[in-house]
C-alpha positions in Angstrom: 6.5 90.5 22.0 7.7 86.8 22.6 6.9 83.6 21.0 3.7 81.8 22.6 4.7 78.9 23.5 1.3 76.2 24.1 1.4 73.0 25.5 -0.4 69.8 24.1 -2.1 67.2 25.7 -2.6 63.9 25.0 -5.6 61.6 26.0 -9.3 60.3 25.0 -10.7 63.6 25.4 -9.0 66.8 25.6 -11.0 70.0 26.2 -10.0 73.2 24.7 -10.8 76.9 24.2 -13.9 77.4 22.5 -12.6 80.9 20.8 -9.0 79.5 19.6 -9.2 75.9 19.9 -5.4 76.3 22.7 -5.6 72.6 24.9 -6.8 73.6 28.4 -7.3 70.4 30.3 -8.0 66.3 29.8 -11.2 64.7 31.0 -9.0 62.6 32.9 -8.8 65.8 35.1 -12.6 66.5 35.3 -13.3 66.1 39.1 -16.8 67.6 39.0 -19.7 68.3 36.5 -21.9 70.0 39.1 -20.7 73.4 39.2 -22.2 76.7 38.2 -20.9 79.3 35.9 -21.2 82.9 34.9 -23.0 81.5 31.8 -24.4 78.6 33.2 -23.1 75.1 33.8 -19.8 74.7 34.3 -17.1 72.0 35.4 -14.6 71.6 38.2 -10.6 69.8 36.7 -7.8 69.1 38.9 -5.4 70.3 36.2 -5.1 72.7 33.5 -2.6 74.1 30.9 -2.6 77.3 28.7 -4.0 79.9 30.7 -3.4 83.0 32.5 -4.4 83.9 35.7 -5.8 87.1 37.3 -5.2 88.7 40.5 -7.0 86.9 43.8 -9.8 88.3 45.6 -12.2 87.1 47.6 -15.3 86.2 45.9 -19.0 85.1 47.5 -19.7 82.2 45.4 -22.9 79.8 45.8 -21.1 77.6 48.4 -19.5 80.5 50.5 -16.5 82.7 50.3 -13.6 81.7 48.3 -10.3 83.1 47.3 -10.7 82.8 43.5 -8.7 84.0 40.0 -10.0 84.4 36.5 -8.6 82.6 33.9 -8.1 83.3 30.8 -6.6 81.5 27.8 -2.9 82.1 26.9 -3.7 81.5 23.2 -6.4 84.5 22.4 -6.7 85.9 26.3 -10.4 84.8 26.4 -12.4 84.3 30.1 -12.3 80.4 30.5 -12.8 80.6 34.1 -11.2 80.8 37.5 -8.8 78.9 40.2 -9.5 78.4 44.0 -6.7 79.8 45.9 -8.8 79.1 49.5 -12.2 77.9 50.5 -12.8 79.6 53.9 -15.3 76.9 54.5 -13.6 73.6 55.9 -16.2 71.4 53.4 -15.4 73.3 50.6 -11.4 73.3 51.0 -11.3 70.4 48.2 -11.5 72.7 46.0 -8.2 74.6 46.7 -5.7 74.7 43.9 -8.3 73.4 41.5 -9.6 75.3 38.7 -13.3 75.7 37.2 -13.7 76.1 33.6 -17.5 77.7 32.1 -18.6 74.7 30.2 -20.0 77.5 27.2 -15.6 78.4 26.8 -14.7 75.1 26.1 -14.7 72.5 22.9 -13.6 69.0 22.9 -11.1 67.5 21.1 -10.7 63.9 20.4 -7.5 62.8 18.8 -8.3 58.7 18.8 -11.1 59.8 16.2 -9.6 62.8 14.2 -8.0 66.1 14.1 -11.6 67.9 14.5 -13.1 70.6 17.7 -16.6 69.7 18.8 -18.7 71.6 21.1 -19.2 70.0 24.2 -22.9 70.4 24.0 -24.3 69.3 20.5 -24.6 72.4 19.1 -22.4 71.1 16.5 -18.8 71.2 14.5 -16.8 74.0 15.4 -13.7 73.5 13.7 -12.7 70.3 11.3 -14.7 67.9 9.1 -16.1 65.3 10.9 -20.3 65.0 12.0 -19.3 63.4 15.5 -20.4 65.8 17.8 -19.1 65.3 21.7 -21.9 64.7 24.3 -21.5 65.3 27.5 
């Protein structure tokens, strides 16, 4: 087996894997809150690092039938979400090449305060030392 080699991001806000803390995306990348999950809200980023991809398939999601791949993070191989490779639907084609990731896989990480993980929703400090908690 080879070294795993993760990338870092820099920024306000930087959202990561809620099982291994791995930097997946930036909220500078969010495009959408307004998407739905497999376990429950989830949101819609025009970039993200450290994961792997699945195979395609068509999928029937809530808006129609997509072309879609689960993701998974690179850093412990758990299901962070998945990428649109088509939108068959010509409203929903904004969506190609963009991924969504389940709001319930992901922490946030903000290094202008400190070093710590927060979960996204209040539920509080994951990883670190610091009371802030992330609201979003």
């Amino acid at each position: 087996m080879g070294i795993l080699a993760l990338e870092y991001l820099q920024g306000s806000k930087v959202y990561c894997c809620a099982s291994c803390g791995s930097h997946l995306t930036r909220r500078e990348s969010m495009v959408s809150k307004s998407f739905q999950g497999r376990t429950g809200p989830a949101y819609l980023f025009d970039q993200v690092i450290n994961v792997s991809v699945g195979p395609f398939e068509n999928r029937h999601l809530n808006t129609g039938l997509h072309r879609v791949a689960d993701l998974f993070c690179k850093g412990c191989e758990f299901y962070v979400g998945w990428k649109y490779e088509m939108a068959y639907d010509e409203d929903q084609r904004y969506k190609i090449g963009k991924s969504v990731l389940e709001k319930a896989a992901l922490v946030g990480f903000r290094p202008d305060v400190d070093e710590s993980l927060y979960l996204i929703d209040g539920g509080g400090v994951v990883f670190g030392g610091s009371q802030d908690v992330v609201s979003e």
